[in-house]
C-alpha positions as CSV (number, residue, x, y, z in Angstrom):
1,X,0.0,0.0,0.0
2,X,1.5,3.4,-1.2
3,X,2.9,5.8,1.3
4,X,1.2,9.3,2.0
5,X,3.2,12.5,1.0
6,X,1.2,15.5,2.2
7,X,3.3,19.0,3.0
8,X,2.0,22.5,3.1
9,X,4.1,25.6,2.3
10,X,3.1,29.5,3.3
11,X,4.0,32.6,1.2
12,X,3.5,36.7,1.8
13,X,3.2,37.0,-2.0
14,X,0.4,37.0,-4.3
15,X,-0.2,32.9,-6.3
16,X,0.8,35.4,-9.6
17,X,4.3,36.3,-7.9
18,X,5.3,32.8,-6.3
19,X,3.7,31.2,-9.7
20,X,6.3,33.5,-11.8
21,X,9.2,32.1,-9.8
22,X,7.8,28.7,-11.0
23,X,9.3,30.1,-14.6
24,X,12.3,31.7,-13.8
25,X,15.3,29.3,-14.5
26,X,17.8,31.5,-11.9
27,X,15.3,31.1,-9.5
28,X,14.6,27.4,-10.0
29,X,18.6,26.8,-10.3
30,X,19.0,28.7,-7.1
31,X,16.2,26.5,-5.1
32,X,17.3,23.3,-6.7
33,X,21.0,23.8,-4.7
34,X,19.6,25.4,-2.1
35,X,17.7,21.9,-1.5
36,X,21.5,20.6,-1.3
37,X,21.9,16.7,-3.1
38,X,24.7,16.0,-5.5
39,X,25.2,17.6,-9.2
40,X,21.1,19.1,-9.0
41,X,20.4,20.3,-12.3
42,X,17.1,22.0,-14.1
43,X,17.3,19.3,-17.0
44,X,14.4,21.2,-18.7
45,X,12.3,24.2,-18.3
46,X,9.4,25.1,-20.8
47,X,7.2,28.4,-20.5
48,X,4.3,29.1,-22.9
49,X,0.8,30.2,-23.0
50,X,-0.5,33.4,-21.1
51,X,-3.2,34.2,-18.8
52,X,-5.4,31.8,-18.7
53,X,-3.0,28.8,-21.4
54,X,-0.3,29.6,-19.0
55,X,1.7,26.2,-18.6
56,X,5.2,25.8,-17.2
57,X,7.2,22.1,-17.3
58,X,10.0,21.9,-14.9
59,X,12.2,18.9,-14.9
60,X,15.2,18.2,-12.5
61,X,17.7,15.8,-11.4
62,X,19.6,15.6,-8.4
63,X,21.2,12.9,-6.1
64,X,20.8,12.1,-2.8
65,X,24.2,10.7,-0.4
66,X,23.8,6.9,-0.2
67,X,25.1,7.9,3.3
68,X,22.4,9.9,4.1
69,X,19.9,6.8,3.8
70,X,19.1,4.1,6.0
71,X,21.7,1.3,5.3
72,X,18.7,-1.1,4.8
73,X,17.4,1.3,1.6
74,X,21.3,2.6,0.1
75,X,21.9,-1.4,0.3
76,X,19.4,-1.8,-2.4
77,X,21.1,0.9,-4.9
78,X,23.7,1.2,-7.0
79,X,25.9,4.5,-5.4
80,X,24.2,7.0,-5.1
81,X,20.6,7.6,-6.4
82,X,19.3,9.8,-8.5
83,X,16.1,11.6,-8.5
84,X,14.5,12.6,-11.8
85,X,11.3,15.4,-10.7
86,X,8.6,16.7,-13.5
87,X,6.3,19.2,-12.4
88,X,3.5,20.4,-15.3
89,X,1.7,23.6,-13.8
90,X,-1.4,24.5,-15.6
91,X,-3.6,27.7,-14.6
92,X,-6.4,26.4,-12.0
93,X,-9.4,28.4,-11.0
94,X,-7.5,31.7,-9.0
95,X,-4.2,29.3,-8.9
96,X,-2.4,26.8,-10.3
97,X,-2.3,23.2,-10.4
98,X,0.9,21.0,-11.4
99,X,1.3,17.1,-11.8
100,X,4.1,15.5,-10.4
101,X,6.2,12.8,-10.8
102,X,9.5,11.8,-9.0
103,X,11.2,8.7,-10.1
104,X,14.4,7.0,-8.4
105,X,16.8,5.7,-11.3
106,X,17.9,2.0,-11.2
107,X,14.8,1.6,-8.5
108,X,11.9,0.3,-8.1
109,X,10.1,3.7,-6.4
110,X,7.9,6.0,-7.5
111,X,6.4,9.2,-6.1
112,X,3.3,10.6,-8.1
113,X,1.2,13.4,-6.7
114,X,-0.5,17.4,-7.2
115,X,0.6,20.8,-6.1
116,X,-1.7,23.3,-5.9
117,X,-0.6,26.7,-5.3
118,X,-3.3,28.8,-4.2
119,X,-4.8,32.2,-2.8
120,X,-5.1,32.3,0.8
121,X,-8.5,32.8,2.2
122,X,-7.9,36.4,2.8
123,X,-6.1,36.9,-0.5
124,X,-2.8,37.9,0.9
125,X,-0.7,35.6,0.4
126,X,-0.6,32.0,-1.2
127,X,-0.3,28.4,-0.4
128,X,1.1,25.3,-1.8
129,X,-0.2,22.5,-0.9
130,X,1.4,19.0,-1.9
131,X,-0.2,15.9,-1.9
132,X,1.1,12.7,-3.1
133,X,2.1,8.3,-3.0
134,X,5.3,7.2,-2.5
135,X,5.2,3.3,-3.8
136,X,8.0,0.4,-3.6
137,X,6.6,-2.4,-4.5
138,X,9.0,-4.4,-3.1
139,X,7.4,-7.3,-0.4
140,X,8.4,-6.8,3.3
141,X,10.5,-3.8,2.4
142,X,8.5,-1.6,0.3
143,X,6.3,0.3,3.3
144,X,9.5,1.2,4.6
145,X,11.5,2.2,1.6
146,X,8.3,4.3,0.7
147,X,8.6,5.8,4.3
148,X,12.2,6.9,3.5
149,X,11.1,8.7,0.7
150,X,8.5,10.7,1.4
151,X,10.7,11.8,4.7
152,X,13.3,12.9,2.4
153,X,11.0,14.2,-0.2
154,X,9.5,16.7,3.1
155,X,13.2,17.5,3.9
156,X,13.5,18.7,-0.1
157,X,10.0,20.5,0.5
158,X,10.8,22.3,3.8
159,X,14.5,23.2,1.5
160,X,12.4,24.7,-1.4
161,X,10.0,26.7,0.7
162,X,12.6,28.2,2.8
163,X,14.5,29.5,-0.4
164,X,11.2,30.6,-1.9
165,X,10.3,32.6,1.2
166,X,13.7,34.3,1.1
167,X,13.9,35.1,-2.7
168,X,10.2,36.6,-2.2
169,X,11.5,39.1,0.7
């Protein structure tokens, strides 16, 4: 049974400002090492549309220290692993709304899940609320391989939204 991701993140900046940071490769580059791993890259970035067609495709790749895993899990891969994350933001009501996919190369893992970035309720500021399933399918070991992930995917999270906050001011 797939492994809940679920991780909320708080801005002082209108969805419009934090959703134009979404398309700015400095910015991305510059939360992607922020979020620390080894060699992070934005592999692909692709802006079009406006207003309402607005779509942005991020795509990254960064490894994580087979030290910094349980010995159980970095047992199981080849050096270090590497992370391949797509996000596909689409305009949403008065937000946005990506897919997301996060796959662990030369493993059997997967991480599939929404963001949706949206006004708060008094229109100050914005959220971005993640949601998603981390699955192993991998008997006796999975549920706990699953677990590691999404802990380490909320470490990359808490990362991103820490740089965000400071890049908005």
């Amino acid at each position: 049974m797939p492994t809940e991701l679920h991780a909320v993140q708080n801005y002082d900046a209108s969805v419009d400002t934090v959703f134009a940071k979404f398309a700015d490769r400095a910015f991305l580059d510059g939360r992607l090492h922020a979020a620390g791993g080894i060699d992070p890259e934005v592999t692909d970035l692709q802006v079009a549309g406006d207003g309402p067609d607005r779509t942005v495709r991020i795509s990254t790749r960064q490894a994580i220290p087979a030290s910094a895993l349980p010995s159980m899990v970095s047992s199981l891969l080849p050096g270090d692993p590497l992370i391949l994350r797509t996000e596909n933001w689409r305009v949403q009501g008065h937000g946005y709304l990506a897919d997301f996919d996060v796959v662990i190369k030369g493993a059997p893992a997967t991480l599939k899940g929404t963001m949706t970035l949206a006004p708060t309720a008094d229109a100050t500021g914005s959220t971005v609320t993640v949601a998603g399933q981390a699955s192993v399918p991998i008997p006796l070991f999975g549920g706990k391989i699953e677990g590691v992930i999404v802990e380490q995917v909320q470490t990359l999270l808490r990362a991103e939204a820490a740089y965000t906050r400071q890049q908005l001011g």
